[in-house]
C-alpha positions as CSV (number, residue, x, y, z in Angstrom):
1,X,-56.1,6.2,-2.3
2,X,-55.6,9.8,-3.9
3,X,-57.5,11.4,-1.2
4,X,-55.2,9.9,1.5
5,X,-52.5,11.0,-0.8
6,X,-53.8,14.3,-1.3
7,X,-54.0,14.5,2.5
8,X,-50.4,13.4,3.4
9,X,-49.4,16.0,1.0
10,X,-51.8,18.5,2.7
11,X,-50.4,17.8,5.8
12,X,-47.0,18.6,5.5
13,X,-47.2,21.6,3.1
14,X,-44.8,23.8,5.4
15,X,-42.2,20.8,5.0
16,X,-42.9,20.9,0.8
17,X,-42.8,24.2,0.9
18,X,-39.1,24.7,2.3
19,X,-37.8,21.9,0.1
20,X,-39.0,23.2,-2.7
21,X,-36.6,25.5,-3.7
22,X,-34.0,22.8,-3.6
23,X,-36.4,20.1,-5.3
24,X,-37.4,22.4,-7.8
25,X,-33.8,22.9,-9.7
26,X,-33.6,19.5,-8.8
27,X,-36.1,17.9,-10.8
28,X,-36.0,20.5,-13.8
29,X,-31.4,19.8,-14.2
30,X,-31.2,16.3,-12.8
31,X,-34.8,14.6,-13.0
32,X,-35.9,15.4,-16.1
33,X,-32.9,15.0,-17.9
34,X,-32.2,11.8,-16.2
35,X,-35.4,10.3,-17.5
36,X,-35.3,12.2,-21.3
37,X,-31.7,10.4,-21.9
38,X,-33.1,6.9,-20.3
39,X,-36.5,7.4,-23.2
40,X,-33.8,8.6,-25.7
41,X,-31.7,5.9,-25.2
42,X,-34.1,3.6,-26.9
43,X,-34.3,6.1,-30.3
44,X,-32.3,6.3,-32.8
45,X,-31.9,10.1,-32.5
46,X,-30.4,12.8,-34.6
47,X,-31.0,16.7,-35.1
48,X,-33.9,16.1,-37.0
49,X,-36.0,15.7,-34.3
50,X,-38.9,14.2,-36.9
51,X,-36.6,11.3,-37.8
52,X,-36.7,9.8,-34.4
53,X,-37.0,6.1,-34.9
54,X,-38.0,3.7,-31.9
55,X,-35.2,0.9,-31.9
56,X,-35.3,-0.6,-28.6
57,X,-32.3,-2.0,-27.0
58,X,-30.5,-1.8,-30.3
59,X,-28.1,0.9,-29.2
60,X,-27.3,-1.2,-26.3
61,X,-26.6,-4.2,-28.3
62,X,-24.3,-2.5,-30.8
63,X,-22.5,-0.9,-28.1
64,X,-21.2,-4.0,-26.1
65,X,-21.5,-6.3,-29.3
66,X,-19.8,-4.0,-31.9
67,X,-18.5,-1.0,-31.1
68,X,-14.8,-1.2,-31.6
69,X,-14.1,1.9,-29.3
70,X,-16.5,1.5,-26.5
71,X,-15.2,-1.4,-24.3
72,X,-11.9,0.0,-24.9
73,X,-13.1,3.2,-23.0
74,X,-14.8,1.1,-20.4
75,X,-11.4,-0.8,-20.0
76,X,-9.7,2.9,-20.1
77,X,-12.1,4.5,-17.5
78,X,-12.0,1.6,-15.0
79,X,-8.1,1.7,-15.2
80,X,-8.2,5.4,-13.9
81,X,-10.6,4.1,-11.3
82,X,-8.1,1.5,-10.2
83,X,-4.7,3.6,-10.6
84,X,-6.2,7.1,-9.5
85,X,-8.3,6.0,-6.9
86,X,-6.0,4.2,-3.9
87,X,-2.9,6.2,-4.9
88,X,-4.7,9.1,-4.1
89,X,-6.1,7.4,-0.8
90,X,-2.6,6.5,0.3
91,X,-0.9,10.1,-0.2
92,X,-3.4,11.9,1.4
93,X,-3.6,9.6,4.3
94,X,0.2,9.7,4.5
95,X,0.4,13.5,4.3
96,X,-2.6,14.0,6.5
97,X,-1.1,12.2,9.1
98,X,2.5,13.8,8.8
99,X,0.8,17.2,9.0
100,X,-1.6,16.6,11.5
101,X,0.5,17.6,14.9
102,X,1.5,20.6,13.0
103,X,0.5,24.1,14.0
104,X,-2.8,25.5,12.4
105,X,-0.8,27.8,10.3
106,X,1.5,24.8,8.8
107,X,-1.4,23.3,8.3
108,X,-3.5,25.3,6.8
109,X,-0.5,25.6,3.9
110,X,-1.0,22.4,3.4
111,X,-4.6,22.3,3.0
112,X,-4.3,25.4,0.3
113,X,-1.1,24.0,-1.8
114,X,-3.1,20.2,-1.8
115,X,-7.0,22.3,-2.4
116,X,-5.2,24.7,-5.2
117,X,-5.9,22.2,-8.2
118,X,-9.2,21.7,-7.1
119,X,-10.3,25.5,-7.0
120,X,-8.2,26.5,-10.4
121,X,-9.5,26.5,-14.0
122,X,-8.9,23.0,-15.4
123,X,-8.5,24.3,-18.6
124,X,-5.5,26.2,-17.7
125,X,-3.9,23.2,-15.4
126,X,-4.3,21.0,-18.0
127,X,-2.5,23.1,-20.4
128,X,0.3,23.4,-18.2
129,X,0.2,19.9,-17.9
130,X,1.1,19.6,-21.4
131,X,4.0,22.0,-21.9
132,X,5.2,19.7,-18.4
133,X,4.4,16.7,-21.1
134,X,5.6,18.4,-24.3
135,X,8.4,16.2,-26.1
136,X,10.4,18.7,-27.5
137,X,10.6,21.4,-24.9
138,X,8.7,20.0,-21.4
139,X,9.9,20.0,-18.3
140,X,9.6,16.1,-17.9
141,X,11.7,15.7,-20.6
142,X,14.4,17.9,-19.4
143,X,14.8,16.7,-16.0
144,X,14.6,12.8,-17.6
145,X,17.5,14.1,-20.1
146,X,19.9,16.1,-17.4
147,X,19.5,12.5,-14.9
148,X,20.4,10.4,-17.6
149,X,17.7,8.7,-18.0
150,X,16.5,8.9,-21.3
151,X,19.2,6.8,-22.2
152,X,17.8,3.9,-19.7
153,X,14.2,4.3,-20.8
154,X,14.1,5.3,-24.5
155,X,17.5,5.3,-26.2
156,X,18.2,8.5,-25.5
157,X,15.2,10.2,-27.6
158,X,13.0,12.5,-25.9
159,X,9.6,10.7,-25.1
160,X,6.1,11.5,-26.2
161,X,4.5,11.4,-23.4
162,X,0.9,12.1,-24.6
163,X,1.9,10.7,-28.1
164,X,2.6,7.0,-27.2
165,X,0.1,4.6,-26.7
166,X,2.1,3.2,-23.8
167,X,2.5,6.2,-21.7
168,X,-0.5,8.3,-22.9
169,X,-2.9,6.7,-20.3
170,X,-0.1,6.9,-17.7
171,X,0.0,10.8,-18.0
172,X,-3.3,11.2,-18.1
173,X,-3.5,9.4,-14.7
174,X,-1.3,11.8,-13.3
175,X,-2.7,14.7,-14.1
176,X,-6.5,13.4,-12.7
177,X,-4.3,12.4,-9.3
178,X,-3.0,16.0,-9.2
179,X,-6.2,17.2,-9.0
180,X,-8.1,14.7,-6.9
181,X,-5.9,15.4,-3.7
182,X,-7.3,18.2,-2.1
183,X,-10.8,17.4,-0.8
184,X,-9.5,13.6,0.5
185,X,-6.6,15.5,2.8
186,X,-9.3,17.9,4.3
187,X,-11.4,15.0,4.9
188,X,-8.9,13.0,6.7
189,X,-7.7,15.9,8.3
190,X,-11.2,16.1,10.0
191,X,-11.4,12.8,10.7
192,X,-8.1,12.6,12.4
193,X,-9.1,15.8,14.9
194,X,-12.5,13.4,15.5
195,X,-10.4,11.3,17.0
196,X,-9.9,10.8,21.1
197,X,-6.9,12.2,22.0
198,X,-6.9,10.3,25.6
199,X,-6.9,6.8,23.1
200,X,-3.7,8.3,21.9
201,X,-1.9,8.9,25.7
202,X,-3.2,5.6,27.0
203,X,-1.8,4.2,24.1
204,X,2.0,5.5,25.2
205,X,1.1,4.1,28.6
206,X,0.5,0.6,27.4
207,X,3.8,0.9,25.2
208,X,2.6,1.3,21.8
209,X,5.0,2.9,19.3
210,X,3.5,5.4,17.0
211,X,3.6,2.4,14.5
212,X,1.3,0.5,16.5
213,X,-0.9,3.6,17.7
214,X,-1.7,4.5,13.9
215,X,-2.7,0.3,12.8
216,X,-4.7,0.2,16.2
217,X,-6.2,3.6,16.9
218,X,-5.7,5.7,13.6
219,X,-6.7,3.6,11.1
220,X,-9.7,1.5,12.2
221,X,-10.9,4.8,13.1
222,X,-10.5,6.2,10.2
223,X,-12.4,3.8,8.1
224,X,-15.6,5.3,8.4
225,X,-13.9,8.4,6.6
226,X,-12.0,6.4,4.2
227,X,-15.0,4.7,3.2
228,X,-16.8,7.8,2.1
229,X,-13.8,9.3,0.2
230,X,-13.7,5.9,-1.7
231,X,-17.1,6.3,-2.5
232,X,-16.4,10.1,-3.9
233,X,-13.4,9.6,-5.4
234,X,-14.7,6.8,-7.5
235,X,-17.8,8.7,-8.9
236,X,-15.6,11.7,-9.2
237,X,-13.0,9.6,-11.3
238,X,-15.4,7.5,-13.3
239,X,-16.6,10.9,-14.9
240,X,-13.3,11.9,-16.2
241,X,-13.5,13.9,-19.3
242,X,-11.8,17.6,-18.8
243,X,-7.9,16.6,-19.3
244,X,-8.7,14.0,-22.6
245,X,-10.6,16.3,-24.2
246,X,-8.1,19.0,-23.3
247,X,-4.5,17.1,-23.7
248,X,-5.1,13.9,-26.1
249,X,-8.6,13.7,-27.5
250,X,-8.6,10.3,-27.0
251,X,-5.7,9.0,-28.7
252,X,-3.1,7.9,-29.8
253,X,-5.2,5.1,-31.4
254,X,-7.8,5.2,-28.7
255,X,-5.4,4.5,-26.0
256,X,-6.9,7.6,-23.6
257,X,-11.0,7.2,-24.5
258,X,-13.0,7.1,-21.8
259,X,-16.7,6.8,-21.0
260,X,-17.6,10.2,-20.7
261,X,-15.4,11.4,-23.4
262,X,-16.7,8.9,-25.9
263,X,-20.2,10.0,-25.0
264,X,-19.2,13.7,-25.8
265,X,-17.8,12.7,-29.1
266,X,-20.4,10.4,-29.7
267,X,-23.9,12.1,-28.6
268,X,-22.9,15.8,-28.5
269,X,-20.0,16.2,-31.9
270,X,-21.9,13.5,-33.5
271,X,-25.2,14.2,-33.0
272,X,-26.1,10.5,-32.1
273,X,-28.1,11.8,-28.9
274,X,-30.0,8.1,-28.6
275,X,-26.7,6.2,-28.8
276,X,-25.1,8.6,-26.6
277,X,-27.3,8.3,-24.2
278,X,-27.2,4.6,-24.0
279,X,-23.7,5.2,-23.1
280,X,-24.7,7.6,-20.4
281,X,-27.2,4.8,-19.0
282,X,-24.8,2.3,-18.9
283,X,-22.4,4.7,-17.0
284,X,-25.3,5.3,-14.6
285,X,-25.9,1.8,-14.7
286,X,-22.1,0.9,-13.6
287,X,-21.5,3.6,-11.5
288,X,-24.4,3.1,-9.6
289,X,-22.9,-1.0,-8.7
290,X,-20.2,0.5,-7.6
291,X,-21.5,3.1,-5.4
292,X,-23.9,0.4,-4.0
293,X,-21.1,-1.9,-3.1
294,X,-19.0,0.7,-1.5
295,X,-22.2,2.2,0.4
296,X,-23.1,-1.3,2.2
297,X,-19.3,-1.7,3.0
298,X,-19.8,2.1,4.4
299,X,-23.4,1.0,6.3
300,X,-21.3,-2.0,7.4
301,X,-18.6,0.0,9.2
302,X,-21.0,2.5,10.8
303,X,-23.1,-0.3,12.7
């Protein structure tokens, strides 16, 4: 058995041997750490690395069973999933297909103004997110007070965006849909110039409004594209952490804790590094579902 391994192995050296510089930062940044916080997950851990103490799943089950704050991150972090997620489908679908008969130059003003978040320090967008959210002298505010509507909303007194519990979250989800619109609009902008042309012009010759051209033509051949940004968006949301850490910390009471943030406060602030890491499994552990589910709904368009 090892010398037929050993000779498989020996076989395709050349093909080892070109992978290997990809494998090799692979396994030492992902791998390895990816297996330490699974083992370390089952410790109770500290700095004292001497103090280790096996525990089992006992991290786990004070985590779902009595944690006060994590399930309300889990309920936070699926709520950005679910709110961040299709609106950011929908607007870059809609804008990629107003833009899409434009010139190359129009377009490619598009594609930078949408792609600007993405390639800009998120330190310094989120803190320009929170002068726009600032109470006493943010933009938000302003425009709110000169349309009258702070009188409709909050009885005339400037809101706390990032203060309230009720509109905390809200903001927060804004300011991750800001910056998750610029890769989905490139990608349907490719997949849109993938399409066939003639489909389009015997379209027109059947009848077919442009209405009926996008639900017939655009759309279900689009999925294949719209399946994939799903899947990315969704990992890419579920590990959102920059803009609470930045703009609320967390709060008020909780109200903006997510996964990821809770296992930075947790594990990394609070030393805690085996009950952080059970976090971080369990985040694998959902993400993973999901990325299943959405992959065989992706394999299932595809064949």
């Amino acid at each position: 058995m090892l010398q037929q391994f050993a000779a498989r192995v020996w076989k395709g050296r050349w093909a080892y041997l070109f992978i290997a510089p990809a494998m090799i930062p692979f396994a030492i940044f992902t791998a390895y750490p990816l297996v330490q916080g699974l083992l370390l997950s089952f410790y109770k851990a500290g700095v004292n690395r001497d103090k280790w103490t096996y525990i089992g799943l006992k991290n786990y089950n004070n985590l779902l069973t009595r944690d006060p704050v994590f399930p309300t991150a889990i309920k936070n972090t699926f709520l950005f999933v679910l709110g961040v997620v299709p609106a950011a489908m929908v607007i870059c679908l809609f804008v990629a297909v107003l833009i899409y008969p434009l010139s190359q130059r129009k377009q490619t003003f598009f594609r930078a103004a949408f792609y600007m978040p993405v390639v800009s320090a998120g330190v310094v967008l989120a803190m320009v997110w929170v002068y726009i959210y600032s109470q006493e002298y943010g933009l938000l505010n302003y425009l709110f007070e000169t349309l009258g509507l702070l009188d409709l909303l909050n009885n005339g007194e400037k809101i706390g965006w990032l203060a309230q519990t009720n509109t905390a979250l809200l903001s927060l989800a804004i300011v991750v849909l800001s910056w998750s619109l610029g890769q989905p609009l490139i990608l349907f902008l490719a997949g849109l110039g993938a399409i066939p042309e003639p489909l389009y012009d015997a379209a027109k010759i059947d009848g077919a409004n442009s209405w009926q051209a996008f639900w017939k033509i655009t759309l279900p051949l689009l999925r294949p594209t719209m399946l994939f940004v799903l899947v990315v968006l969704t990992i890419a949301v579920f590990q959102v952490f920059v803009v609470v850490q930045l703009m609320t910390l967390g709060g008020p009471a909780n109200a903006t804790q997510t996964i990821v943030y809770r296992i930075w406060v947790t594990g990394i602030v609070g030393a805690k590094f085996g009950y952080g890491s059970a976090m971080a499994v369990i985040l694998l552990a959902i993400v993973s579902v999901v990325a299943i589910v959405q992959f065989k709904l992706l394999d299932r368009q595809l064949t």
